[in-house]
matplotlib code that plots the C-alpha trace (Angstrom):
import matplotlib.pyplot as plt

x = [1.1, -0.1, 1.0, 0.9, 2.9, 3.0, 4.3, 7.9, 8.1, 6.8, 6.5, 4.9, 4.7, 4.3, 2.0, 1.0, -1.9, -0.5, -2.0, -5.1, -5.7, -4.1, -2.2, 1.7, 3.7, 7.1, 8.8, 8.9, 10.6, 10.5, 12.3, 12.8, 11.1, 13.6, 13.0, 11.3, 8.8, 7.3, 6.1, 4.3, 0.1, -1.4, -2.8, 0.8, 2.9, 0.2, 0.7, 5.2, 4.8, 2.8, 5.6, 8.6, 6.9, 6.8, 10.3, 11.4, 9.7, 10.0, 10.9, 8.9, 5.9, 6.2, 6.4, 2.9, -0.4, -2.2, -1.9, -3.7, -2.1, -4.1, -3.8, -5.6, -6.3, -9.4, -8.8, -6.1, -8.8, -9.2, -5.6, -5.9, -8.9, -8.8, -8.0, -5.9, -2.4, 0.8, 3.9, 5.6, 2.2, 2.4, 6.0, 5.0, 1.5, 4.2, 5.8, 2.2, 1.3, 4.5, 2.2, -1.1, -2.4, -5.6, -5.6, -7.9, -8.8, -8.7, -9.6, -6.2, -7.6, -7.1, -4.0, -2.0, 1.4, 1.8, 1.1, 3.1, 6.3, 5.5, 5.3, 8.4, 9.9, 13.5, 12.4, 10.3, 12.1, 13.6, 13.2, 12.9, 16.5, 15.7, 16.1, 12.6, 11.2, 13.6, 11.8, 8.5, 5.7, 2.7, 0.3, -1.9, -4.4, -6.3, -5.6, -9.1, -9.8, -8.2, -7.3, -10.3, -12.8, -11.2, -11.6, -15.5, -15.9, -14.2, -15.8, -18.9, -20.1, -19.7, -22.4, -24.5, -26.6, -28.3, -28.9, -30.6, -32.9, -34.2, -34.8, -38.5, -39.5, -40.9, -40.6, -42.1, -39.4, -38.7, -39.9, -36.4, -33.8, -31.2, -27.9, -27.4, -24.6, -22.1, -21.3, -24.7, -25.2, -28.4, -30.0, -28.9, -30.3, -33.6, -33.3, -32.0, -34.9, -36.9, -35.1, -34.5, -37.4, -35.7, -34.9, -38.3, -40.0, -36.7, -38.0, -41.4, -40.6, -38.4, -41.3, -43.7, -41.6, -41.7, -39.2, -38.0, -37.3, -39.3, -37.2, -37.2, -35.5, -32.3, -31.2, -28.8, -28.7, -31.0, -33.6, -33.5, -30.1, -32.2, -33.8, -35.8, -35.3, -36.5, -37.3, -33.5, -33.0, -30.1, -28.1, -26.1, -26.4, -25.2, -26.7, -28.2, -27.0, -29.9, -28.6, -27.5, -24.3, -23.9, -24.7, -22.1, -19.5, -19.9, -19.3, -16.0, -15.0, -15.2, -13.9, -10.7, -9.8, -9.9, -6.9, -7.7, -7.9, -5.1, -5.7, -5.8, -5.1, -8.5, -8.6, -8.6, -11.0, -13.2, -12.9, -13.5, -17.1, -18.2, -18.0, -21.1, -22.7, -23.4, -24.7, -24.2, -21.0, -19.4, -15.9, -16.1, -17.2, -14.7, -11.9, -12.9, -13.0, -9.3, -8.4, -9.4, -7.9, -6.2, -4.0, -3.4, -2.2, 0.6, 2.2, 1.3, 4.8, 5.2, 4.5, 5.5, 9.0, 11.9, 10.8, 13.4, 16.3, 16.6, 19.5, 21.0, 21.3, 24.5, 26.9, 26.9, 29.7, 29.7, 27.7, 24.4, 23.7, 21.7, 19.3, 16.4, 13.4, 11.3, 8.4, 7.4, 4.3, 2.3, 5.1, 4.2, 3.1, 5.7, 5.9, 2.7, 4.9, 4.1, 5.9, 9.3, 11.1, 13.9, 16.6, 19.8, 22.6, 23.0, 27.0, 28.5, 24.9, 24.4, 20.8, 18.3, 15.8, 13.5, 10.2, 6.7, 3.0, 1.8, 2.8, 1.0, 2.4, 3.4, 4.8, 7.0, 8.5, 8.5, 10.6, 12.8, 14.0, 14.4, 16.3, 18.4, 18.2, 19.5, 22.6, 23.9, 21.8, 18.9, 20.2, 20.7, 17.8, 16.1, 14.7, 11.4, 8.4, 6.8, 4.4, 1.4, 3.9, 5.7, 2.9]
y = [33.7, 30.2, 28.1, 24.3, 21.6, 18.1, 17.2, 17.1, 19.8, 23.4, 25.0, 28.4, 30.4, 33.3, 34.9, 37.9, 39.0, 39.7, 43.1, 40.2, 39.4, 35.8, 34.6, 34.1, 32.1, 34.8, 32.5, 29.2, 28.0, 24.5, 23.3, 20.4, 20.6, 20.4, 17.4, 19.8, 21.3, 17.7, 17.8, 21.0, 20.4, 20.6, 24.3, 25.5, 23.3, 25.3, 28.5, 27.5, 28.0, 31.1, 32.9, 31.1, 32.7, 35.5, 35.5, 34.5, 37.2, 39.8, 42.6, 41.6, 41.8, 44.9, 46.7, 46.0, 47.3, 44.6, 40.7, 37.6, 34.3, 31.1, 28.5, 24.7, 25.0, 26.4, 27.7, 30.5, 32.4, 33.3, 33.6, 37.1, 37.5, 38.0, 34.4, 32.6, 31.8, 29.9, 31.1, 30.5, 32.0, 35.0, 35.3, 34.4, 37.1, 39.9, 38.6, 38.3, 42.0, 43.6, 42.8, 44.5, 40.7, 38.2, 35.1, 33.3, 29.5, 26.9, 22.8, 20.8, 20.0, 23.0, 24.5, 21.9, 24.3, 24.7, 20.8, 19.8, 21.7, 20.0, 16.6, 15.9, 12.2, 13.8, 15.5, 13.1, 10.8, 8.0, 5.3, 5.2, 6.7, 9.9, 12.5, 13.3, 9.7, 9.0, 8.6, 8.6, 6.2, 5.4, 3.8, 1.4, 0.0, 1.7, 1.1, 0.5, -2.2, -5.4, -7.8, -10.2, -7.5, -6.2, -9.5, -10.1, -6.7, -8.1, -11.2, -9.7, -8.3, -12.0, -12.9, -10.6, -12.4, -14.4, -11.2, -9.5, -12.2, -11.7, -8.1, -7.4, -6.0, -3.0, -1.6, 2.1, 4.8, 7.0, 10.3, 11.8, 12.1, 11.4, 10.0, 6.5, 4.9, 4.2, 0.6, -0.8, -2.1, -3.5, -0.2, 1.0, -1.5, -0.9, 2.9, 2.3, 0.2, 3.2, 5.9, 3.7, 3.5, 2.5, -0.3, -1.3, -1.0, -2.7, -5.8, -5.7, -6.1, -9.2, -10.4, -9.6, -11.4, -9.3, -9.7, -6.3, -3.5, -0.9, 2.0, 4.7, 3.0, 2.9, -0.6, -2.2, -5.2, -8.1, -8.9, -12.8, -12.7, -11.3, -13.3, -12.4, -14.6, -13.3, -10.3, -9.2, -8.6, -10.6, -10.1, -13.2, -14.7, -11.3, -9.1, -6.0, -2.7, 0.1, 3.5, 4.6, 6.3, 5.5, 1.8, 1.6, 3.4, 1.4, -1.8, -0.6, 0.9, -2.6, -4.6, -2.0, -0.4, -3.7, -5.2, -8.3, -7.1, -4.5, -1.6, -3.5, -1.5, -0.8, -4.5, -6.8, -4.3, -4.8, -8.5, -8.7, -6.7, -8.2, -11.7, -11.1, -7.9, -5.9, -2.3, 0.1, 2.1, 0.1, 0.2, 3.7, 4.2, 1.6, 3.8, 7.3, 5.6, 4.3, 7.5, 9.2, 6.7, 8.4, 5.5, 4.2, 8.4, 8.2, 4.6, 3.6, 3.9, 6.2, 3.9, 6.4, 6.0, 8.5, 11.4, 11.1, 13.5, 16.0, 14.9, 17.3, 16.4, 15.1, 17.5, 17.3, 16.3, 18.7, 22.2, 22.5, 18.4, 19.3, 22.0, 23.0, 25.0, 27.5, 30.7, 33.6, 35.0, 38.2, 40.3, 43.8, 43.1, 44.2, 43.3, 41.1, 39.2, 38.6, 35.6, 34.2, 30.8, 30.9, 28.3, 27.6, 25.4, 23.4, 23.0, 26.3, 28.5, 30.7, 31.5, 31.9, 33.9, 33.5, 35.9, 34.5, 35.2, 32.5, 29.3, 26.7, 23.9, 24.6, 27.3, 26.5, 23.6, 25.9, 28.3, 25.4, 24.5, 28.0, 29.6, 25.8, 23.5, 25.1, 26.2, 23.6, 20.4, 18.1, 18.3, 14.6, 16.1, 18.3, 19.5, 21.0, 21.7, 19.1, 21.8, 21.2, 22.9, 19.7, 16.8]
z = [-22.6, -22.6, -19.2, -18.6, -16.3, -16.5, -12.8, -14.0, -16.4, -17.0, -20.3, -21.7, -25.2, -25.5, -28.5, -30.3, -32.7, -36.1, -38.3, -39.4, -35.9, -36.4, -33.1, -33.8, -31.3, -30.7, -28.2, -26.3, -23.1, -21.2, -18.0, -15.5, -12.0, -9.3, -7.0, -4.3, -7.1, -8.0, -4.9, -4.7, -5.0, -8.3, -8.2, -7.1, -10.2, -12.8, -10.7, -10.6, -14.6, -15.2, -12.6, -14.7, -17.7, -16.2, -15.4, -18.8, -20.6, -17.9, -20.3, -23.3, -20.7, -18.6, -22.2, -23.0, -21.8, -20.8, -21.8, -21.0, -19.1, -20.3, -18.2, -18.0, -13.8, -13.7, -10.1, -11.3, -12.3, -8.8, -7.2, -7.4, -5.3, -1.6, -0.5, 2.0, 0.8, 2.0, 1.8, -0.9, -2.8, -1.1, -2.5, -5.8, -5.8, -5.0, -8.5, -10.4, -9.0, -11.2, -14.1, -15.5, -16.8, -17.0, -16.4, -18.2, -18.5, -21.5, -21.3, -21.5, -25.1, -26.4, -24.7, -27.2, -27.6, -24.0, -23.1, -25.8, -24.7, -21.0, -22.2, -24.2, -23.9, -23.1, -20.4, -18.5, -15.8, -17.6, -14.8, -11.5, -10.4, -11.6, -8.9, -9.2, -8.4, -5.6, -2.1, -3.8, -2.7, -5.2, -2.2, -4.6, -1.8, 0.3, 3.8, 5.2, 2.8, 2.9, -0.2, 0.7, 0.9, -2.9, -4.0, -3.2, -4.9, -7.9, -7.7, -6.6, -10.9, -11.3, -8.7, -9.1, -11.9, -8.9, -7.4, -10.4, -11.5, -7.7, -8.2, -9.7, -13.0, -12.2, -8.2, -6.9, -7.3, -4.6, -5.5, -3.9, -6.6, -3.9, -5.7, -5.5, -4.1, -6.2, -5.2, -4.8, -8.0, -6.8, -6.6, -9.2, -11.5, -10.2, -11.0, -14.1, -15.3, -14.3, -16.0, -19.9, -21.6, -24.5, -22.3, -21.2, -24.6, -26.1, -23.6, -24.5, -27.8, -26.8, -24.5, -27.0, -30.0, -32.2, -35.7, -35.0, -32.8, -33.6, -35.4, -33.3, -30.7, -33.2, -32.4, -34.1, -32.7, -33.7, -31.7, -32.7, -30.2, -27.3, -24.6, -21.4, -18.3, -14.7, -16.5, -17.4, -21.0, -22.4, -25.5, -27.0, -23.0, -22.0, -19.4, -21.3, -19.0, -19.3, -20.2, -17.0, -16.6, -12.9, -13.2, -16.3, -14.5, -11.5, -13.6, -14.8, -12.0, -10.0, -12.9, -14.0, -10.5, -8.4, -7.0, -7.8, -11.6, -11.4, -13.5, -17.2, -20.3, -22.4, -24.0, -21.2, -19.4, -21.9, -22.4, -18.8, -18.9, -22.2, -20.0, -18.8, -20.0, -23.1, -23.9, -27.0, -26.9, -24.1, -25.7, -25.9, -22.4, -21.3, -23.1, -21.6, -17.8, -18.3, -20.0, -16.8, -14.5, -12.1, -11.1, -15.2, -15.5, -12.6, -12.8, -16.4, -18.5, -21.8, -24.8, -27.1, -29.1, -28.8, -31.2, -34.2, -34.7, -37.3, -39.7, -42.4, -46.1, -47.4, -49.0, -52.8, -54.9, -57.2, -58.1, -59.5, -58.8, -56.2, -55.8, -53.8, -54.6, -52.6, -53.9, -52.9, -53.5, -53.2, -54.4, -56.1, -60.0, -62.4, -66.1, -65.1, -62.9, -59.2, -57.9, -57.2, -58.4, -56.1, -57.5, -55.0, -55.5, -52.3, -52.5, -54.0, -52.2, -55.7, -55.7, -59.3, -58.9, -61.7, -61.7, -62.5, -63.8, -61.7, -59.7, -61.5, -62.4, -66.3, -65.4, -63.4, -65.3, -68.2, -65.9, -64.5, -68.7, -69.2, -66.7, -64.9, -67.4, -70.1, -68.2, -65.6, -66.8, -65.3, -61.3, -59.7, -56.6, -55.9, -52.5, -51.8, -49.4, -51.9, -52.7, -55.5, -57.9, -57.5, -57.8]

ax = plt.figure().add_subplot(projection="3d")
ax.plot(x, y, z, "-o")
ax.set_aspect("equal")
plt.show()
């Protein structure tokens, strides 16, 4: 039984291994969090949908021996250990002990069913009048920090070139590997000088002027667009950021998160670092930060369109106009034959079946003259899983 919950929905299916050990999907369920249940913690939504799973396929799960829950919180693999629990947990572990189960986890990435049935457009609030939004407050600043102190951290990646150029070339490392605050962008340049040396030897070769990088640095760049000045490595007048995931994040993080900046989609983040500095693979790192953005998950609105309807063909206007077309293989040989053309009229429902060698192409339109064609005439359409029998 795989588990998930969005915040506003929760959604299971439930599976079972076929007689070649392939999973099959038997059921599905989905349903709206009341008001009260978008408010419960994280850990206790997840936990909400294995018990409504439970619930739903109550019968269907105290028949078995054993079965497995899969679930993308990591920390369910431990609610049934000795731990200490609130109430409505300990109500819900008297449910969870009815059943001989394991509950196993799976990254978000690869529960896709389960997320999938949780995320669906209808059944997310549709503005902010939905039940389940009322009397909630998204706080956006923190209260400690004031707007003028956000702003000279925003400001402050700007600044900070006449900071660099102060800093020296090469300093003594600390032999601690203590981990560096993640705000003092200072310090963290120094270390990350120390810990690149693709970096350093990509600056010698700029100091030394050569026509190249050496290859085994793998950069792509050309070198006749670099430039040293107070020993920072520049690229097209663009700081050059070692490989230092620390220092990179922290660039982002005061550029995207600020309130000055407002959380900015992807682009404008990006326009907004590439200002003033450069590295391989920025827009990529750019895009997994705001991915990840906490804040861009909870208050950024669905840009995806209404998934379409499913609309039924028209009725035909007279028999055998309109067909469809369907085969079944792997049926018992007889007469050499082990396939199925199955022929249906889609207004009067009387069905052809017309048995085959094989479902290749020519022999199918062969079969098609033989058996249609010749007795109600070339049909006006025809409808089909647009299989290779077709193309």
């Amino acid at each position: 039984m795989e588990c998930d919950s969005s915040g506003y929905v929760t959604a299971g299916v439930l599976s079972q291994y076929d007689e070649n050990g392939i999973l099959r999907p038997c059921a599905y369920f989905s349903r709206k969090n009341t008001p009260a249940e978008c408010n419960y913690e994280i850990h206790d939504k997840e936990l909400l949908a294995v018990i409504r799973g439970l619930e739903e396929w109550d019968a269907e799960l105290r028949s078995v021996e054993k079965f497995k829950v899969v679930t993308d919180h990591k920390n369910l693999e431990y609610f049934m250990k000795p731990r200490m629990l609130n109430e409505r947990q300990v109500r819900w572990s008297l449910i969870l002990g009815r059943y001989n189960m394991e509950i196993l986890y799976r990254p978000g990435k690869q529960n896709i069913r389960a997320d999938a049935l949780s995320r669906r457009e209808q059944d997310l609030p549709a503005d902010a009048n939905d039940d389940r939004l009322r009397g909630r407050l998204i706080q956006v600043l923190k209260p400690t920090t004031s707007y003028y102190e956000e702003a000279d951290e925003a400001t402050g990646i700007i600044a900070m070139s006449a900071r660099i150029r102060a800093l020296p070339a090469a300093t003594q490392g600390n032999d601690q590997e203590d981990a560096p605050r993640q705000h003092d962008i200072e310090n963290l340049w120094i270390q990350s000088v120390e810990k690149d040396p693709v970096y350093q030897k990509a600056r010698e070769a700029v100091e030394s002027q050569q026509r190249r990088f050496p290859a085994a640095l793998q950069i792509k760049c050309s070198i006749a667009e670099c430039k040293i000045e107070d020993q920072i490595l520049y690229f097209r007048n663009r700081k050059w950021v070692p490989n230092y995931e620390p220092l990179r994040t922290s660039i982002i993080e005061r550029t995207h998160s600020s309130v000055v900046t407002g959380h900015p989609g992807r682009e404008i983040t990006y326009k907004m670092v590439a200002r003033d500095f450069f590295w391989p693979g920025m827009s990529n790192d750019i895009r997994r930060y705001i991915r990840n953005c906490d804040t861009c998950g909870r208050t950024k609105p669905w840009r995806d369109g209404l998934q379409g309807l499913l609309k039924p063909l028209p009725v035909p206007e007279q028999i055998w106009k309109e067909i469809s077309i369907d085969f079944i293989d792997g049926l018992p040989e007889s007469d050499g034959k082990k396939s199925l053309m199955v022929v249906t009229d889609r207004l009067s429902k009387d069905v052809v079946f017309i048995p085959l060698a094989n479902t290749e192409t020519e022999t199918v339109v062969q079969a098609f003259i033989t058996y249609v064609v010749a007795y109600h005439w070339i049909p006006d359409a025809i409808t089909s899983d647009r299989g290779t029998q077709h193309t």
